[in-house]
TORKOL-4160 file (C-alpha; in steps of 0.2 Angstrom, whole numbers, padded with zeros to 4 digits, m for minus):
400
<pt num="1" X="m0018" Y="0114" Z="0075"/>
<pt num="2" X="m0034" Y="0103" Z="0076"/>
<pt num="3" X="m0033" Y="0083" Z="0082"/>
<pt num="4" X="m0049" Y="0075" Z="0077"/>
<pt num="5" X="m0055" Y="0059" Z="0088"/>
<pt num="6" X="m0070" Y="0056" Z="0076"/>
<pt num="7" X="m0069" Y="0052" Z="0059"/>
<pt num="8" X="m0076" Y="0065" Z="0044"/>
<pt num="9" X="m0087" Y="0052" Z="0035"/>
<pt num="10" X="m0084" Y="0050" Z="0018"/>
<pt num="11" X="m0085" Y="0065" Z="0007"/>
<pt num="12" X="m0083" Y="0076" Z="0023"/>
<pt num="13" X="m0072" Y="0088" Z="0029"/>
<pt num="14" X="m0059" Y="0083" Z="0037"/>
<pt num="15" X="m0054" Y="0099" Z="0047"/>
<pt num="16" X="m0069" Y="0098" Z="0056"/>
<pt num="17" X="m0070" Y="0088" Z="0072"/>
<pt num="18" X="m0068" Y="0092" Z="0093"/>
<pt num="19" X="m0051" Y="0097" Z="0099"/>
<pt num="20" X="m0046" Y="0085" Z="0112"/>
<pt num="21" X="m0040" Y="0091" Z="0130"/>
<pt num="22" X="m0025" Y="0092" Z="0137"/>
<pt num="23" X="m0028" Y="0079" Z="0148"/>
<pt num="24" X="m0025" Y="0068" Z="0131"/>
<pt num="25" X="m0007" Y="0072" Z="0126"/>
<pt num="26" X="m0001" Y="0057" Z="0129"/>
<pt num="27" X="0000" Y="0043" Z="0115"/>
<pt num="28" X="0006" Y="0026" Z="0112"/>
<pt num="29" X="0011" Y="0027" Z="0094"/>
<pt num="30" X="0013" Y="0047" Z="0084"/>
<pt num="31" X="0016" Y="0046" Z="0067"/>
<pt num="32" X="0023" Y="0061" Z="0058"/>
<pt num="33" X="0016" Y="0064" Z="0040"/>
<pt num="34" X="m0003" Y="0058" Z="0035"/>
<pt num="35" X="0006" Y="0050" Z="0018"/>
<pt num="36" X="0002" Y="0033" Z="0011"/>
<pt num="37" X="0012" Y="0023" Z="0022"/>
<pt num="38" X="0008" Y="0034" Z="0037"/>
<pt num="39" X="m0010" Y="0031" Z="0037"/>
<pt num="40" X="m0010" Y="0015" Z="0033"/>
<pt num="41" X="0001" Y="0013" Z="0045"/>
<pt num="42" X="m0008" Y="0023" Z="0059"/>
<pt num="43" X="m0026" Y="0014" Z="0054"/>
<pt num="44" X="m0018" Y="m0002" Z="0057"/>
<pt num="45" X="m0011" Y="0001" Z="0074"/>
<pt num="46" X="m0025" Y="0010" Z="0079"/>
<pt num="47" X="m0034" Y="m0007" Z="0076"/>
<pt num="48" X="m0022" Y="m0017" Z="0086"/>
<pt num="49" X="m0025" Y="m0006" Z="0101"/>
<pt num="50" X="m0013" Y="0007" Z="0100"/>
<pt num="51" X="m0019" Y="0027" Z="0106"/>
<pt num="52" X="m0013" Y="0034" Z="0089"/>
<pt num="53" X="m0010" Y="0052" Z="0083"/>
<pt num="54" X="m0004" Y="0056" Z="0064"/>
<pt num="55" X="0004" Y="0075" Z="0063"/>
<pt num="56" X="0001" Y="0082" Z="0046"/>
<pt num="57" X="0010" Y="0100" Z="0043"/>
<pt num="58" X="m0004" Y="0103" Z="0029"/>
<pt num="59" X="m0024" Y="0107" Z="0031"/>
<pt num="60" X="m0029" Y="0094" Z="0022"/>
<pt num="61" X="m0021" Y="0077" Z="0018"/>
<pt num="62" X="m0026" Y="0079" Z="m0001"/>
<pt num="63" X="m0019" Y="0095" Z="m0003"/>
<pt num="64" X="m0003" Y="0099" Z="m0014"/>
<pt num="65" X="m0001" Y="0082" Z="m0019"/>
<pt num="66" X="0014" Y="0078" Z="m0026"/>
<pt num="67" X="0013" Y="0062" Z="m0035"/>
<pt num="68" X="0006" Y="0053" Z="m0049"/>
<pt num="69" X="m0003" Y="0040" Z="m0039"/>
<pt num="70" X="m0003" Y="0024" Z="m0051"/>
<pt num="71" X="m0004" Y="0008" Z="m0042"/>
<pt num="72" X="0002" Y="m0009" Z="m0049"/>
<pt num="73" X="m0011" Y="m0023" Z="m0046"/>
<pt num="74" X="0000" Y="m0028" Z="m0031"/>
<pt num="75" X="m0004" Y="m0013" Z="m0020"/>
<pt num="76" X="m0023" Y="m0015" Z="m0024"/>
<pt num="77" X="m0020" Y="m0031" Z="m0018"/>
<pt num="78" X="m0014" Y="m0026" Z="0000"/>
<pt num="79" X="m0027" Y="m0015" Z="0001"/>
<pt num="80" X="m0047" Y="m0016" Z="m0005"/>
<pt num="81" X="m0052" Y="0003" Z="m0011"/>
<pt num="82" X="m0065" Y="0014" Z="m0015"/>
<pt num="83" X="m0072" Y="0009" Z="m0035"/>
<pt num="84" X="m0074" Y="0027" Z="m0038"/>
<pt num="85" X="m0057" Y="0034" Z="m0034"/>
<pt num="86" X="m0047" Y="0022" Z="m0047"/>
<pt num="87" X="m0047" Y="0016" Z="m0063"/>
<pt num="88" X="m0039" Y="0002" Z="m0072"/>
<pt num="89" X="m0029" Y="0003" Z="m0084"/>
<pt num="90" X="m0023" Y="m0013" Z="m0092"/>
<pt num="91" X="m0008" Y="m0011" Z="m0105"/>
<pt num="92" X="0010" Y="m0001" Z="m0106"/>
<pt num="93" X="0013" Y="0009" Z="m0123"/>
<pt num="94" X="0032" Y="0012" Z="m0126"/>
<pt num="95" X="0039" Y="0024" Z="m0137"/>
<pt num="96" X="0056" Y="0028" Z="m0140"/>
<pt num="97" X="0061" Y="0046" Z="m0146"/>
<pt num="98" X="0056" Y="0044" Z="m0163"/>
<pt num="99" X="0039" Y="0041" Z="m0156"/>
<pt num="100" X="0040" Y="0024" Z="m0164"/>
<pt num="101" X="0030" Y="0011" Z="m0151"/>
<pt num="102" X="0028" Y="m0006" Z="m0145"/>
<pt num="103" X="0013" Y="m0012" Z="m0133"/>
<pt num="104" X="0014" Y="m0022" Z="m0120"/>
<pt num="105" X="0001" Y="m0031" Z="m0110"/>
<pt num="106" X="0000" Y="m0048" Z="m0096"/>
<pt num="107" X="m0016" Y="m0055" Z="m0098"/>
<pt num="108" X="m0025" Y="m0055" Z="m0080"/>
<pt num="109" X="m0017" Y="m0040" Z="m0074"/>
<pt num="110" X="m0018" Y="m0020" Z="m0073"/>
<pt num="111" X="m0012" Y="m0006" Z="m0065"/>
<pt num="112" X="m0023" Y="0006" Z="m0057"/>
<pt num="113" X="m0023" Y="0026" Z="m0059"/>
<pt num="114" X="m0030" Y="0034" Z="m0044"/>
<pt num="115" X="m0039" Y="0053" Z="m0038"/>
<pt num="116" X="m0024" Y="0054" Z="m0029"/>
<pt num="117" X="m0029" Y="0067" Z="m0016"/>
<pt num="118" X="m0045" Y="0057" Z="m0015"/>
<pt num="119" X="m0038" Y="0043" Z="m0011"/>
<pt num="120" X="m0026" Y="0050" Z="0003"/>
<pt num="121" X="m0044" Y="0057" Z="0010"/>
<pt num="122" X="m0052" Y="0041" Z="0011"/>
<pt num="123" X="m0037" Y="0034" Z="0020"/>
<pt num="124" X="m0037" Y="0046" Z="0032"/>
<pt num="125" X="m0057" Y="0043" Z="0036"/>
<pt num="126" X="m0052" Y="0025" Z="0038"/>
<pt num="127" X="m0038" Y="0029" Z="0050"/>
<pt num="128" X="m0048" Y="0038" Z="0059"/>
<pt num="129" X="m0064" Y="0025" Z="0060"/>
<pt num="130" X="m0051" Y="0013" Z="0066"/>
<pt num="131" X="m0048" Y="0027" Z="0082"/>
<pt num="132" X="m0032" Y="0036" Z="0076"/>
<pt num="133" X="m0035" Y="0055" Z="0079"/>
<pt num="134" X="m0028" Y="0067" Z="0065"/>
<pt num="135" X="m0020" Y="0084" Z="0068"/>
<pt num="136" X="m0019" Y="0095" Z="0053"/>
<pt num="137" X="m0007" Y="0109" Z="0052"/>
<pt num="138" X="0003" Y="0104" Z="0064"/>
<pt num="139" X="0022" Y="0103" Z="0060"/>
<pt num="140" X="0034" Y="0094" Z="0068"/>
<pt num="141" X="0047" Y="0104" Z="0076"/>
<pt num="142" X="0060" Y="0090" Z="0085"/>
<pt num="143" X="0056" Y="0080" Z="0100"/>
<pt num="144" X="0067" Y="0077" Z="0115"/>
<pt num="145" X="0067" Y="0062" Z="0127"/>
<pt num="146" X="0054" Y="0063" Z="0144"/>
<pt num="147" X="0060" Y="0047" Z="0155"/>
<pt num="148" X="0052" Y="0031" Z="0142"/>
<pt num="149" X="0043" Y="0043" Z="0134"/>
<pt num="150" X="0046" Y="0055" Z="0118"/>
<pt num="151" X="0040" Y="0073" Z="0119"/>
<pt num="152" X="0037" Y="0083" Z="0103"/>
<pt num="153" X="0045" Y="0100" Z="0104"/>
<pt num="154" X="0030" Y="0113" Z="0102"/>
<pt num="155" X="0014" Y="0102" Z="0108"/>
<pt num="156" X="0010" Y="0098" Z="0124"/>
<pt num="157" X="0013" Y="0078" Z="0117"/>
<pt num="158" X="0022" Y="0063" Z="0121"/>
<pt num="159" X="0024" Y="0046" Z="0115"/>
<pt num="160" X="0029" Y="0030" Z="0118"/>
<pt num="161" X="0035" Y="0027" Z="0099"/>
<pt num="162" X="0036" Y="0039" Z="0083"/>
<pt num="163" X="0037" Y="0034" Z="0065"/>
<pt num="164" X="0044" Y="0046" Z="0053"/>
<pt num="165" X="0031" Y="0044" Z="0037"/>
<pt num="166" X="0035" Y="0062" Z="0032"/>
<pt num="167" X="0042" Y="0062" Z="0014"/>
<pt num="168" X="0057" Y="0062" Z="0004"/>
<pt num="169" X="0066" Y="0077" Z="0015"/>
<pt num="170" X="0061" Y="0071" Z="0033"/>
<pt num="171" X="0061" Y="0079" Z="0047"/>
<pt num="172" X="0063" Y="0064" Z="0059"/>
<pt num="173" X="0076" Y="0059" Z="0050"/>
<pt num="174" X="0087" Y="0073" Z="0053"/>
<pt num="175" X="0080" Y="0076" Z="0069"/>
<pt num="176" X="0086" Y="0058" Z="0078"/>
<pt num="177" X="0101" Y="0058" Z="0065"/>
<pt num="178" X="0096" Y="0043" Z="0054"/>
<pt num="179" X="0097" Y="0041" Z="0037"/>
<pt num="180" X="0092" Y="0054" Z="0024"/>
<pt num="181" X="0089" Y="0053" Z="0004"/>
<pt num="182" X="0104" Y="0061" Z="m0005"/>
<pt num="183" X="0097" Y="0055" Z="m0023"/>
<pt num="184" X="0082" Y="0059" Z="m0033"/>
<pt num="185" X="0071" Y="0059" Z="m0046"/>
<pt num="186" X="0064" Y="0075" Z="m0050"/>
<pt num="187" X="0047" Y="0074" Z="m0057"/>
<pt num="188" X="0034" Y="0088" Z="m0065"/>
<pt num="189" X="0015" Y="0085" Z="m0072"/>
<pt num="190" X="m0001" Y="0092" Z="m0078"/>
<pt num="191" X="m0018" Y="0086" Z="m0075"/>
<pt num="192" X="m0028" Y="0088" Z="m0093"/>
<pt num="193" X="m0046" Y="0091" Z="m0092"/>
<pt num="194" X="m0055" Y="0088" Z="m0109"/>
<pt num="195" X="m0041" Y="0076" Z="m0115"/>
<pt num="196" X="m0046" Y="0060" Z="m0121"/>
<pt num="197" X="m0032" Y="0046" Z="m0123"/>
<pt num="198" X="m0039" Y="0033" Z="m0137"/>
<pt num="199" X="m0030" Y="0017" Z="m0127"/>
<pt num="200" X="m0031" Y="0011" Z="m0113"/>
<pt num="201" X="m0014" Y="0011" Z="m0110"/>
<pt num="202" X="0002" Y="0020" Z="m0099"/>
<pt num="203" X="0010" Y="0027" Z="m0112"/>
<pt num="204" X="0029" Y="0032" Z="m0108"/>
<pt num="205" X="0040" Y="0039" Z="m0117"/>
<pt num="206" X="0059" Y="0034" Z="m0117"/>
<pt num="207" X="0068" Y="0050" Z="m0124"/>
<pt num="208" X="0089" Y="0053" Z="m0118"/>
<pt num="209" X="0086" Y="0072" Z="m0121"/>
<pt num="210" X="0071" Y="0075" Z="m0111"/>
<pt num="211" X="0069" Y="0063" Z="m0099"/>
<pt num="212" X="0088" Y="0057" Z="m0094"/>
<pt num="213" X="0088" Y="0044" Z="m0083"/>
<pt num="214" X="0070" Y="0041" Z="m0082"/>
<pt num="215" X="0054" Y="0046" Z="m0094"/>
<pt num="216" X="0039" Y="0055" Z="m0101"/>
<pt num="217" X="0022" Y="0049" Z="m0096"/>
<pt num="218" X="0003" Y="0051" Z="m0100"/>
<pt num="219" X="m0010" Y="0043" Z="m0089"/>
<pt num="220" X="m0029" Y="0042" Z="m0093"/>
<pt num="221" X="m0034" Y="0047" Z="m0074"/>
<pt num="222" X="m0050" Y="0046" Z="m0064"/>
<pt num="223" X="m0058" Y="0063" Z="m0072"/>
<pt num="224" X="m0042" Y="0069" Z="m0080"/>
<pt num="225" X="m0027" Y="0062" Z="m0089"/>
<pt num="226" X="m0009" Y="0064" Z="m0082"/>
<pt num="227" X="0005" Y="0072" Z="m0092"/>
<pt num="228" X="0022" Y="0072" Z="m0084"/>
<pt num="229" X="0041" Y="0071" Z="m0086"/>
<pt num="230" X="0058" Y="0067" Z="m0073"/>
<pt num="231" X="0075" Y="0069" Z="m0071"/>
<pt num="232" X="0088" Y="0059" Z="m0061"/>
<pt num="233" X="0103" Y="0071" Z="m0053"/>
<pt num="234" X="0102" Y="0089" Z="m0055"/>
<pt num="235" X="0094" Y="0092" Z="m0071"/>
<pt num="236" X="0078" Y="0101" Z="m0072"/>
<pt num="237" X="0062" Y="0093" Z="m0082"/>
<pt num="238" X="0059" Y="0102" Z="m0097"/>
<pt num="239" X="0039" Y="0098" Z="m0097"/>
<pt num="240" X="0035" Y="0112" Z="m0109"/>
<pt num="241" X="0047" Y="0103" Z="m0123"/>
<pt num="242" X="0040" Y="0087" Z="m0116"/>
<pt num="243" X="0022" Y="0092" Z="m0120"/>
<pt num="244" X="0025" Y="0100" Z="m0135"/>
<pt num="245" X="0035" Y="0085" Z="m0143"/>
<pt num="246" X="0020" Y="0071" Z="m0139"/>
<pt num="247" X="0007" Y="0087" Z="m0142"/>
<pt num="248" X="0000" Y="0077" Z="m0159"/>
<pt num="249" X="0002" Y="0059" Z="m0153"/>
<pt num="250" X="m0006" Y="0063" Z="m0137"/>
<pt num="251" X="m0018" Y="0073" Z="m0144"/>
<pt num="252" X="m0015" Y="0087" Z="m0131"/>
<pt num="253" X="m0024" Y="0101" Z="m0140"/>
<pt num="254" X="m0040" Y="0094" Z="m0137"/>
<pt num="255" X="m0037" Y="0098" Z="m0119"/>
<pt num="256" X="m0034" Y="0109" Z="m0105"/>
<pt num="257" X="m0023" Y="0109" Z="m0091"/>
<pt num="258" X="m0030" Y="0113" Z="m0076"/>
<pt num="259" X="m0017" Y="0111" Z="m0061"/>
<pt num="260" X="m0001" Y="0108" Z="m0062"/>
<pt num="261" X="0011" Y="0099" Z="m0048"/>
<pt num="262" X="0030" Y="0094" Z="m0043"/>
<pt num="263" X="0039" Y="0082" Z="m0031"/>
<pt num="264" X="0056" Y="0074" Z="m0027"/>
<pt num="265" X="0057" Y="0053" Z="m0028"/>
<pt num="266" X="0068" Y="0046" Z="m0016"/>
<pt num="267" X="0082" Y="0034" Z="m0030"/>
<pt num="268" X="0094" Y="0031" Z="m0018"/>
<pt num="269" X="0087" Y="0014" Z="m0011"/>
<pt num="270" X="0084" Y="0012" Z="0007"/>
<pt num="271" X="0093" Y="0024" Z="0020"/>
<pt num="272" X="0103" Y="0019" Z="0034"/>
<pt num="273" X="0101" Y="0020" Z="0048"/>
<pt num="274" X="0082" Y="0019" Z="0049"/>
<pt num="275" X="0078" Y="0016" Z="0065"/>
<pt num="276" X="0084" Y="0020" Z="0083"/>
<pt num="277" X="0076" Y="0018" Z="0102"/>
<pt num="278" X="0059" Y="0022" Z="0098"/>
<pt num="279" X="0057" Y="0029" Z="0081"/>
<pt num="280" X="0058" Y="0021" Z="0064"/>
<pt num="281" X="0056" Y="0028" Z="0048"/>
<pt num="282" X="0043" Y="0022" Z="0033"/>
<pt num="283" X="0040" Y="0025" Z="0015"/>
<pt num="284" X="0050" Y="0037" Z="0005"/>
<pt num="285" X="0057" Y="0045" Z="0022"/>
<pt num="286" X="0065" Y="0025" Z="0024"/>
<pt num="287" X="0070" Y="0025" Z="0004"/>
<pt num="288" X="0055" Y="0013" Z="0001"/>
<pt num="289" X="0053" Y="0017" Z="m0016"/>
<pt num="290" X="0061" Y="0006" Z="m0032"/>
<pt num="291" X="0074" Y="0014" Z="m0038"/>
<pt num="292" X="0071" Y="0010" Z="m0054"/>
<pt num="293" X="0054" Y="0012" Z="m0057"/>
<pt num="294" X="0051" Y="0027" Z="m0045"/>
<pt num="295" X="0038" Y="0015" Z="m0037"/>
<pt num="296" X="0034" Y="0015" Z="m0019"/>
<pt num="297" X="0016" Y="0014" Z="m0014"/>
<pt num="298" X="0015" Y="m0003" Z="m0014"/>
<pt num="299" X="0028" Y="m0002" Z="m0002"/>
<pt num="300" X="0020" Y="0011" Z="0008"/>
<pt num="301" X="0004" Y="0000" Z="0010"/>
<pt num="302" X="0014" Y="m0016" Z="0015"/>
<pt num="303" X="0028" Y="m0009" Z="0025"/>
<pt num="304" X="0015" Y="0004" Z="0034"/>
<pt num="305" X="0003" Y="m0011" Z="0038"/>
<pt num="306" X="0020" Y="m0021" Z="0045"/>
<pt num="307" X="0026" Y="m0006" Z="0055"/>
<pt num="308" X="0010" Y="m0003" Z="0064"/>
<pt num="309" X="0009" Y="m0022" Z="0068"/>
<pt num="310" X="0027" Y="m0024" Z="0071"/>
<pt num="311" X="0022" Y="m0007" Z="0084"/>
<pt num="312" X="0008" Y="m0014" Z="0092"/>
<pt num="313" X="0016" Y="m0028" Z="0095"/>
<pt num="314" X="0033" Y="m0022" Z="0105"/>
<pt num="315" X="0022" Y="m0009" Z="0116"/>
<pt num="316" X="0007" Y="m0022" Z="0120"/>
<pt num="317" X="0014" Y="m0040" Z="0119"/>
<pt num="318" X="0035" Y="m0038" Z="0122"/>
<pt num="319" X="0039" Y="m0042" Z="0103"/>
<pt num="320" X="0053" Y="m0039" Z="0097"/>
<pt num="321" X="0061" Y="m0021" Z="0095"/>
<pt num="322" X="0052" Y="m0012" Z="0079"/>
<pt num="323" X="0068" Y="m0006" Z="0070"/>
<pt num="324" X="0075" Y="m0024" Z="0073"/>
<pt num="325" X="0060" Y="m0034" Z="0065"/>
<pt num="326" X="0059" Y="m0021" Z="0049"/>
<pt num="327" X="0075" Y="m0024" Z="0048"/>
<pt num="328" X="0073" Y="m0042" Z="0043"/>
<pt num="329" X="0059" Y="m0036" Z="0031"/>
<pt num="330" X="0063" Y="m0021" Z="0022"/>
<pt num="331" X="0070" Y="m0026" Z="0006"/>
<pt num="332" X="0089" Y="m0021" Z="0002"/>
<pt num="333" X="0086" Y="m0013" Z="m0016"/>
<pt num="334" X="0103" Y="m0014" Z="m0018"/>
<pt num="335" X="0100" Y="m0021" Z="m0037"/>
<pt num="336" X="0089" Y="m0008" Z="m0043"/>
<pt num="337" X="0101" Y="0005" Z="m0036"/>
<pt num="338" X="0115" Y="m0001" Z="m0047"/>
<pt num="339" X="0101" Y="m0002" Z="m0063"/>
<pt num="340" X="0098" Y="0014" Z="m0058"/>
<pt num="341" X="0117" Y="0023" Z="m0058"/>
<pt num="342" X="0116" Y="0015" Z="m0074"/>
<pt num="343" X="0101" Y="0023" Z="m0081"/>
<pt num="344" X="0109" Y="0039" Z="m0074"/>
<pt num="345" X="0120" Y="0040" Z="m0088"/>
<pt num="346" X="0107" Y="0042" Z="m0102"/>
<pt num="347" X="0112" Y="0035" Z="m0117"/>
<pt num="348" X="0109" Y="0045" Z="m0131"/>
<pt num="349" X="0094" Y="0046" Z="m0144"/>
<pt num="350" X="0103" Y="0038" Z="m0159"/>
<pt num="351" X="0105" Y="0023" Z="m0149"/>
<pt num="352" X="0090" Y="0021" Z="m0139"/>
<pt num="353" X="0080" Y="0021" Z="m0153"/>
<pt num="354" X="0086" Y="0005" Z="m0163"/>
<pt num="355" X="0089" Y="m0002" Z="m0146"/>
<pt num="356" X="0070" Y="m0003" Z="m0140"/>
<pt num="357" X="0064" Y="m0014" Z="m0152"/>
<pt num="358" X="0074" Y="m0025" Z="m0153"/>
<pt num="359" X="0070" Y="m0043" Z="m0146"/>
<pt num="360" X="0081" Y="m0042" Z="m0131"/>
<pt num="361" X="0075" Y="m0024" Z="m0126"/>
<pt num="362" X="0056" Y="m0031" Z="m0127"/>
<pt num="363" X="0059" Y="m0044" Z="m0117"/>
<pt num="364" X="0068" Y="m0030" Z="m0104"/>
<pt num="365" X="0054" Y="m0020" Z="m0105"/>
<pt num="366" X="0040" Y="m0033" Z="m0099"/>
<pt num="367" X="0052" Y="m0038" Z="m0087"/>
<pt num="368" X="0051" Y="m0021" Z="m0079"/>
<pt num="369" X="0031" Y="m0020" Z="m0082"/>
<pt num="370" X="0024" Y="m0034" Z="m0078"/>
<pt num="371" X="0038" Y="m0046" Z="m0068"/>
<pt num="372" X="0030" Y="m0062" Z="m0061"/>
<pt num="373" X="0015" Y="m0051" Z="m0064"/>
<pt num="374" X="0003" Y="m0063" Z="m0078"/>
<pt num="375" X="m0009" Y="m0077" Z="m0075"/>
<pt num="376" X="0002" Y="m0092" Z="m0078"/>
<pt num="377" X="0003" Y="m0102" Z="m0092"/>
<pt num="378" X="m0006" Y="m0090" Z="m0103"/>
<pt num="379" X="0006" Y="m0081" Z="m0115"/>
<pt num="380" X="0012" Y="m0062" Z="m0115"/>
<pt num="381" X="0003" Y="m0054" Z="m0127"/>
<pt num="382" X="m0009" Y="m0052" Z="m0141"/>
<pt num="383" X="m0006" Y="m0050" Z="m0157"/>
<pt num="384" X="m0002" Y="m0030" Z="m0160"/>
<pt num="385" X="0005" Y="m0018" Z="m0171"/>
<pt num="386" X="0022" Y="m0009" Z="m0171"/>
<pt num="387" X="0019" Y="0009" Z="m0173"/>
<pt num="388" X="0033" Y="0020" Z="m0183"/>
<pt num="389" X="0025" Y="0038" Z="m0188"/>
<pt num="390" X="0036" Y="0042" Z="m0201"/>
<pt num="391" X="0032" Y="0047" Z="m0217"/>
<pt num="392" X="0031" Y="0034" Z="m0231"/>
<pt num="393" X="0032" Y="0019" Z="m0219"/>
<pt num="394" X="0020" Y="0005" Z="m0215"/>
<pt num="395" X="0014" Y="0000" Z="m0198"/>
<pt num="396" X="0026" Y="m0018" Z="m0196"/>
<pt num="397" X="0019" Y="m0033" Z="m0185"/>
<pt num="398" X="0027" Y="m0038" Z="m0172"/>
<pt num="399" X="0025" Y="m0054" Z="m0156"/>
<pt num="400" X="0029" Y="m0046" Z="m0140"/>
């Protein structure tokens, strides 16, 4: 393990930096797991004051990434970032398992595709400007209780507070016995080099057989585009089928994959309990991610920021108790988890398929994309064209 006190500079190497004694073991705030809410998290307590340390059990904070990284305009919003590490992408592309497709676009707003690791890079540089040290390769093993004070099992470290930003499976979690996620998505993807999507689109891919209870996806990325396919429950993502099926709209022959990479999303909603004396749990370790959607950066920048406020302001000013003000904040998802043991059941293809475009579904479908997400009073959409690649049909206008 190596804990950094200096941050790498941007492009740098973030395994690089002077150990710190042992006379500094002792922290206001340790955060375990250098993910999106985690150092969002740390940089902003580390601003208010705090001595912070984030943990990370890998060598570098961009390594083995395990998640798309799309951002709705909304998390771009909570947080300014690097030009050169996103792109925008500024319409939806649906198809349902016939390959048949509507667009859909809200004028005055765009999602954002990311460098992924990158990104996690850069926010570990600014964590670290703002005075939070970083320790690579360093796992959390359990902690045990010293007077008012939190010592981590296998460091010579101890705390005042510890938040839990460690993933899907945490290991805070189970270690103070609080909430754990029980259901899942369970995603696969390939990054395509060479591959060039014509529109500037997400394009998903609704298909009961392939994708059950969630979808296909292909994102033009920063560099690359992104190729990938979940499951809900226990069924395992048939990605080679996947990619095989949209191979001729997606033009994937042109391309070549060059990595390939897998990850659990939390779909259970928020877990409960998610806090106790002195430890709180964020991001997917909390359930912070829609269940619906799969969505939870934004919530990792919001709720990361809030905990780290919320921190500093307990152990520096005698606010109120962490795990009792996110308490009041962290939104229920209770509605989403019910859409989404509906979703679970997957209906099948023969149904989906005159289902999607029909004026309801459409209607459904920009309420899921772009909710309360448009410039108000302009209108939905342009003018576009209703895709159905069979043989012997016509392209058919439609108004979204």
């Amino acid at each position: 393990m190596m804990i950094m006190d200096h941050p790498a500079g941007p492009g740098g190497s973030i395994n690089k930096g002077r150990p710190v004694s042992k006379s500094q073991n002792t922290y206001d705030l340790v955060i375990v797991g250098a993910s999106f809410a985690g150092l969002v998290c740390a940089r902003t307590a580390a601003m208010r004051g705090l001595k912070t340390l984030v943990l990370e059990r890998k060598e570098d904070p961009g390594a083995r990434v395990s998640t798309t990284g799309i951002l709705v305009k909304e998390a771009a919003d909570e947080l300014a970032l690097p030009l050169q590490l996103t792109r925008k992408v500024r319409g939806v592309r649906l198809y349902g398992p016939s390959l048949a497709s509507i667009e859909l676009r809200a004028p005055g707003y765009y999602f954002l595709s990311t460098d992924t690791a990158g990104l996690l890079r850069w926010l570990a540089d600014e964590a670290q400007r703002a005075g939070a040290r970083l320790a690579c390769g360093a796992r959390f093993a359990g902690a045990h209780r010293e007077g008012g004070y939190l010592g981590l099992d296998g460091h010579a470290i101890k705390t005042r507070y510890l938040i839990g930003a460690d993933g899907a499976r945490s290991q805070v979690a189970q270690a103070f016995g609080l909430g754990r996620n029980q259901r899942y998505l369970i995603g696969l993807e390939a990054e395509y080099e060479g591959l060039s999507i014509a529109e500037d689109a997400l394009h998903c891919f609704v298909d009961g057989k392939l994708a059950p209870g969630y979808l296909g996806w292909a994102v033009p990325g920063v560099g690359v585009t992104q190729v990938g396919l979940a499951v809900s429950g226990h069924r395992k993502p048939d990605i080679k089928s996947f990619e095989h099926k949209v191979a001729a709209t997606l033009g994937l022959a042109e391309g070549r994959v060059i990595a390939r990479r897998s990850g659990l999303i939390p779909a259970g909603g928020l877990v409960r309990p998610f806090a106790t004396q002195q430890v709180l749990l964020i991001g997917d370790a909390a359930g912070l991610v829609s269940p619906l959607t799969g969505g939870g950066i934004r919530l990792a920048f919001h709720f990361g920021r809030r905990a780290g406020q919320a921190v500093a302001d307990y152990l520096l000013d005698g606010g109120g108790d962490p795990g009792a003000v996110m308490a009041r904040e962290y939104p229920s998802l209770a509605i989403k988890t019910g859409l989404r043991r509906l979703m679970d059941f997957a209906p099948p293809n023969w149904l989906i398929d005159p289902l999607l475009f029909t004026a309801p579904m459409r209607a459904l479908a920009r309420e899921l994309y772009f909710h309360r997400r448009r410039i108000p009073g302009e209108p939905w959409h342009e003018p576009g064209t209703l895709e159905v690649p069979r043989p012997g049909k016509q392209a058919v206008p439609f108004f979204l």
